[in-house]
C-alpha positions as CSV (number, residue, x, y, z in Angstrom):
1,X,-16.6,33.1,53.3
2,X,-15.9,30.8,50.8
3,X,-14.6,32.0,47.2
4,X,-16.4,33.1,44.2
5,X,-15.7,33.2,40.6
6,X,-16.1,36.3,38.6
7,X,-16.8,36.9,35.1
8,X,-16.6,39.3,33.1
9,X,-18.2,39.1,30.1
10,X,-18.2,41.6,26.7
11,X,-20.1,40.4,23.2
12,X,-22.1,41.5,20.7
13,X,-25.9,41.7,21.7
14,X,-28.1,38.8,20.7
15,X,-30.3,36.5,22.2
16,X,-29.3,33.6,24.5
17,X,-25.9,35.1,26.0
18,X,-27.6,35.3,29.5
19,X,-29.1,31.4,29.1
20,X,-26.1,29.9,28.0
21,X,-23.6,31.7,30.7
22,X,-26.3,30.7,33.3
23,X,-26.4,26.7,32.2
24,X,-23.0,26.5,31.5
25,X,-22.6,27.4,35.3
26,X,-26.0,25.2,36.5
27,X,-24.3,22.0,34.3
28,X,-20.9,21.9,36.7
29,X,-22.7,22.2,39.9
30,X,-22.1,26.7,40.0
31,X,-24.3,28.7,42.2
32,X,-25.5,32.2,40.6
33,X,-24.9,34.8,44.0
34,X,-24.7,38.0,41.8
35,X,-25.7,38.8,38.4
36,X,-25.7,42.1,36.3
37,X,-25.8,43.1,32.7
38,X,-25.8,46.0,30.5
39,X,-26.2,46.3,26.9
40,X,-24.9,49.2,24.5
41,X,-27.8,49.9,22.4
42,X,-25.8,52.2,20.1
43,X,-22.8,49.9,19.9
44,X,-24.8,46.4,19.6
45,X,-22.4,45.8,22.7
46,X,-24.0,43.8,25.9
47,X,-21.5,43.8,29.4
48,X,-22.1,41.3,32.2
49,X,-20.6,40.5,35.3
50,X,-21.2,37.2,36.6
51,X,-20.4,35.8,39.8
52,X,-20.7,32.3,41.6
53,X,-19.9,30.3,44.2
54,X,-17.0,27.8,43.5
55,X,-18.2,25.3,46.6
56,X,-20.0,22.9,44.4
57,X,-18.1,23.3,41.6
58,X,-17.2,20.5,39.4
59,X,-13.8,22.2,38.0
60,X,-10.8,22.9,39.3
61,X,-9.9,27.2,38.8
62,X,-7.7,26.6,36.1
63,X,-10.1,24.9,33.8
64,X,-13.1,27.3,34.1
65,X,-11.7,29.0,31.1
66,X,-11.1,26.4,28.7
67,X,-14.8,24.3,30.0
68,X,-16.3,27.8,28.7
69,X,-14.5,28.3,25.5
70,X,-17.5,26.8,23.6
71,X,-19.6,29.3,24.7
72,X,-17.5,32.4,24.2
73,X,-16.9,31.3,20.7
74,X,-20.4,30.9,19.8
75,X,-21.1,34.1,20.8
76,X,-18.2,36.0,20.4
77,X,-17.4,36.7,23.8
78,X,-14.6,38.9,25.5
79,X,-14.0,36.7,29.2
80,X,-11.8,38.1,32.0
81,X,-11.9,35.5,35.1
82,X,-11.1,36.4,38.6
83,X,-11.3,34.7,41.8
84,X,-12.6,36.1,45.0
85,X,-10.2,34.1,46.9
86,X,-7.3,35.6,45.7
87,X,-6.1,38.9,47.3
88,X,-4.6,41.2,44.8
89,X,-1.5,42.5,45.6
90,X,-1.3,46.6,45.6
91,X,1.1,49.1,45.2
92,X,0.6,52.6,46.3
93,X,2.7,55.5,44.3
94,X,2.9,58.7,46.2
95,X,4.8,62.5,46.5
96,X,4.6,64.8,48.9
97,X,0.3,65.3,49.3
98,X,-0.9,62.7,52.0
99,X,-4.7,63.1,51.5
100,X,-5.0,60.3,49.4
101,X,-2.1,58.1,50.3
102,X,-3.5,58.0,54.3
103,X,-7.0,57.7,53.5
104,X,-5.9,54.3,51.6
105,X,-3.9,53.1,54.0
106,X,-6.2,54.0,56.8
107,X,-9.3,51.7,54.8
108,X,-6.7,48.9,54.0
109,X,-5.3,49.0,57.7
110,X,-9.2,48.8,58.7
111,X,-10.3,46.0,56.2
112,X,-12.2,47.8,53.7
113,X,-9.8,47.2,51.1
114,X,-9.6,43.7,50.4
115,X,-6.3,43.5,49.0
116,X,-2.3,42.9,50.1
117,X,-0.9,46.2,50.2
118,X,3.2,45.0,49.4
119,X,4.8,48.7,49.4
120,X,4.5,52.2,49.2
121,X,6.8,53.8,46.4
122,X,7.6,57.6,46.7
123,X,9.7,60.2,45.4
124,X,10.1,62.4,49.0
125,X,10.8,60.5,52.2
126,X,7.5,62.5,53.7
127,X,5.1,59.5,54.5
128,X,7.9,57.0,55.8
129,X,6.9,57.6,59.2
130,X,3.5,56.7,58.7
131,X,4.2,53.5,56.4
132,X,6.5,52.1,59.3
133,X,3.7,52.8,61.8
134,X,1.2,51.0,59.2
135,X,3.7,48.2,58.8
136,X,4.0,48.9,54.7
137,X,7.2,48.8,53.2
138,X,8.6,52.1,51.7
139,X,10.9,52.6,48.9
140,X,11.8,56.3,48.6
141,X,12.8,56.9,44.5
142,X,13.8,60.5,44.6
143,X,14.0,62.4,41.1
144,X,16.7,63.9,40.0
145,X,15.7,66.7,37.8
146,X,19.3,66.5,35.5
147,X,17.9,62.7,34.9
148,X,14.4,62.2,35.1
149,X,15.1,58.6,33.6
150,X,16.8,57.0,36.2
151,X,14.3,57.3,38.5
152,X,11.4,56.2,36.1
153,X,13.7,53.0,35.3
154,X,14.1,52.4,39.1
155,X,10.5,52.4,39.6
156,X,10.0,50.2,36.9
157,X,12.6,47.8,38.3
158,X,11.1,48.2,41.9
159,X,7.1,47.3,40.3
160,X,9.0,44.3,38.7
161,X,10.4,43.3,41.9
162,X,7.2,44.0,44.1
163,X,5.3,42.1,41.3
164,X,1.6,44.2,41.4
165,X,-1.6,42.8,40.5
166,X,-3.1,47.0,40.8
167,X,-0.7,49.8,41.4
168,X,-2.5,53.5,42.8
169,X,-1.6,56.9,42.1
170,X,-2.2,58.8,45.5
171,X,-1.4,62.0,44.3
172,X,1.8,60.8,42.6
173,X,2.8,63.5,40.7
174,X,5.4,62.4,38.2
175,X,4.0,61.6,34.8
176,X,4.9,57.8,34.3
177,X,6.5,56.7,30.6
178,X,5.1,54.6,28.4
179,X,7.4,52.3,29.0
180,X,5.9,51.5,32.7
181,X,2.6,52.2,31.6
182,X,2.6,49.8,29.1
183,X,4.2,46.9,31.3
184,X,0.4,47.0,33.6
185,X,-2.6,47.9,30.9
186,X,-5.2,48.7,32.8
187,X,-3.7,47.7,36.0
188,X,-2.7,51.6,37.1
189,X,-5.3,53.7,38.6
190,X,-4.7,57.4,38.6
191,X,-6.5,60.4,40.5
192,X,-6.8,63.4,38.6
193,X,-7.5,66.8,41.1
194,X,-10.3,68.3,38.2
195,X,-13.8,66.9,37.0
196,X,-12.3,65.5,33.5
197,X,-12.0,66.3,30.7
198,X,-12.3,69.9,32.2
199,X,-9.2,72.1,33.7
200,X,-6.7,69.6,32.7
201,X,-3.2,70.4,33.3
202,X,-1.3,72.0,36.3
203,X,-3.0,74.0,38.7
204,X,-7.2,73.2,38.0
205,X,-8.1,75.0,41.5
206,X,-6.6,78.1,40.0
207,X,-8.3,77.5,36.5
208,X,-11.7,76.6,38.5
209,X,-11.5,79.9,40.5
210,X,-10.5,82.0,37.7
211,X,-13.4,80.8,36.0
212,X,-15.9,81.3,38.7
213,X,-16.8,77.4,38.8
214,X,-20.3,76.4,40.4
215,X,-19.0,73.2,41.0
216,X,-15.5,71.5,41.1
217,X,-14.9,68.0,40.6
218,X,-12.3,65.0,40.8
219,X,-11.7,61.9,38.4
220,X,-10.5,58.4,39.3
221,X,-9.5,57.1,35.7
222,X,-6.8,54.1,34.6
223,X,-3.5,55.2,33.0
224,X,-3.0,55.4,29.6
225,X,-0.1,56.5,27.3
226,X,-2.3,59.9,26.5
227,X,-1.9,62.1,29.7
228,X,-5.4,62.0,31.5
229,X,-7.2,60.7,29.0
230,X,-7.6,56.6,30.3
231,X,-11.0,55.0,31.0
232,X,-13.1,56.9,33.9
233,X,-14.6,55.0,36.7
234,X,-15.3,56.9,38.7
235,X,-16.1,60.8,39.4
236,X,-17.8,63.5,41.5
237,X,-18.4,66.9,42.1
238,X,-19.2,69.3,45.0
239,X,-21.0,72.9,45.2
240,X,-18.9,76.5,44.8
241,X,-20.0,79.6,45.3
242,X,-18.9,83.3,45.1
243,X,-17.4,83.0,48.6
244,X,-14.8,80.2,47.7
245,X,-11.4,81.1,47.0
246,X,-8.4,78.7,46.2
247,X,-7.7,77.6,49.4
248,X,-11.5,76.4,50.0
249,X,-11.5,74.7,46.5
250,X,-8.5,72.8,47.6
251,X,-10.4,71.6,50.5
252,X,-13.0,70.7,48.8
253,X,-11.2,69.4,46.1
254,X,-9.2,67.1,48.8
255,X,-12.2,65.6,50.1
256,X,-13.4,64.5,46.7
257,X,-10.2,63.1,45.4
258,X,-10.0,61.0,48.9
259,X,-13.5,59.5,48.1
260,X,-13.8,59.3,44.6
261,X,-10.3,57.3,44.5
262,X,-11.3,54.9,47.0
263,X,-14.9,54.4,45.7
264,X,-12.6,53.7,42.6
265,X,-9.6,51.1,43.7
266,X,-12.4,49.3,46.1
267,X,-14.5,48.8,42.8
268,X,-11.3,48.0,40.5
269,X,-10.6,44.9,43.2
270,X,-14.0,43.9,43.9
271,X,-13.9,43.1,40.1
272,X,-16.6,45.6,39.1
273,X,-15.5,47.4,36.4
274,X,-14.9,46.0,32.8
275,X,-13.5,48.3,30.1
276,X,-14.3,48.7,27.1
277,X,-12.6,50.9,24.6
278,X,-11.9,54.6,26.5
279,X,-15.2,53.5,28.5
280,X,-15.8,51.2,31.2
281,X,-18.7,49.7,32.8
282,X,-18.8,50.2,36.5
283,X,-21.5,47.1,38.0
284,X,-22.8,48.1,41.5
């Protein structure tokens, strides 16, 4: 199909944002295919995503941004432009837990991920069997515990190499530094095995069955300096009961984490999700 342009768009709330984004798109020959908005009555704040077709269009990609500075300046506007047409490139980090990790691979192998998936970056050989079968290259980073450094600068120097638009924590479980974090703002998606902000830490089956939970949850958020604490986009829960005990929560729990990541990453490329402080606004 042919490309699309995306935009996302964050100002404060007034009247004419909507007009003017759609004639500045009607005036260079843009087709409307999608359009949704939401405004933040507390903040004053109004989101929209905005999407068109570039067939027609009377600009080249590169000077969409600059033919709609006018407009963002008069009202204010935050603009993030994507193109359909351009795959992102992903990189998946992962330990020793496959849930995650094969349910990814299995919708990118199948096409439901629209995205180049460039590597797999672990720190136990485990999945390398799986990764050579998938045809995804893997670079195994093991930790040594007498130097937990070197192996966080090696996977910093292996992202620079690899050069991600979106990287994924499967179930990585190695806290990344700020220094790696802050190289890809909001470019690192993270699944966190608890409905946040609840049982946070190690262990949140164990917390949840201690505590007699009705209902157990996981967290798709992106990565920020504060441990689990980044913008949400996406979460879920599922029932407990009085029967459950930790190894059911687990399962349970693994289900969720599988679906609610991937409900996550396919939204994050899709180009659904704007941000917005420690929120984000998640478009359908």
């Amino acid at each position: 199909m042919p490309g699309t342009a995306v935009m996302l768009l964050t100002c404060p709330d007034r009247p004419g944002v909507v007009a003017a984004v759609a004639n500045f798109i009607a005036a260079h020959g843009g087709n409307i295919v999608h359009a949704e908005q939401h405004t933040d009555a507390v903040e004053g704040i109004f989101f929209q995503r905005v999407e068109f077709a570039l067939d027609g269009l009377d600009l080249p990609h590169e000077d969409i941004l600059d033919a709609f500075r006018p407009v963002a300046e008069q009202f204010g506007m935050r603009v993030d432009l994507r193109f359909t047409d351009r795959r992102q490139r992903v990189v998946l980090l992962a330990s020793k837990q496959p849930h995650c990790l094969y349910d990814l691979l299995t919708r990118w192998r199948t096409g439901e991920l629209a995205a180049d998936l460039v590597a797999v970056v672990a720190n136990h050989p485990d999945h390398a069997g799986i990764c050579q079968h998938m045809g995804v290259p893997y670079h195994h980073l093991p930790v040594d515990p007498a130097d937990k450094a070197a192996q966080q600068q090696a996977v910093l120097d292996t992202l620079r190499d690899l050069q991600p638009d979106t990287i994924v924590l499967a179930r990585y479980m190695q806290i990344l530094p700020s220094f790696v974090v802050d190289e890809f703002p909001r470019r690192i998606i993270n699944i966190h095995h608890s409905f946040l902000p609840a049982f946070v830490g190690a262990n949140p089956y164990r917390q949840a069955y201690d505590r007699g939970v009705k209902l157990i949850g996981a967290t798709a958020h992106y990565v920020t300096e504060d441990l689990d604490e980044g913008p949400i986009i996406e979460q879920s829960v599922d029932r407990a009961t009085h029967r459950d005990d930790v190894a059911s929560l687990t399962r349970k729990g693994r289900d969720l984490e599988t679906i609610v990541l991937a409900t996550a990453v396919r939204a994050h490329l899709e180009h659904r999700v704007l941000v917005y402080g420690n929120k984000t606004v998640v478009f359908s």
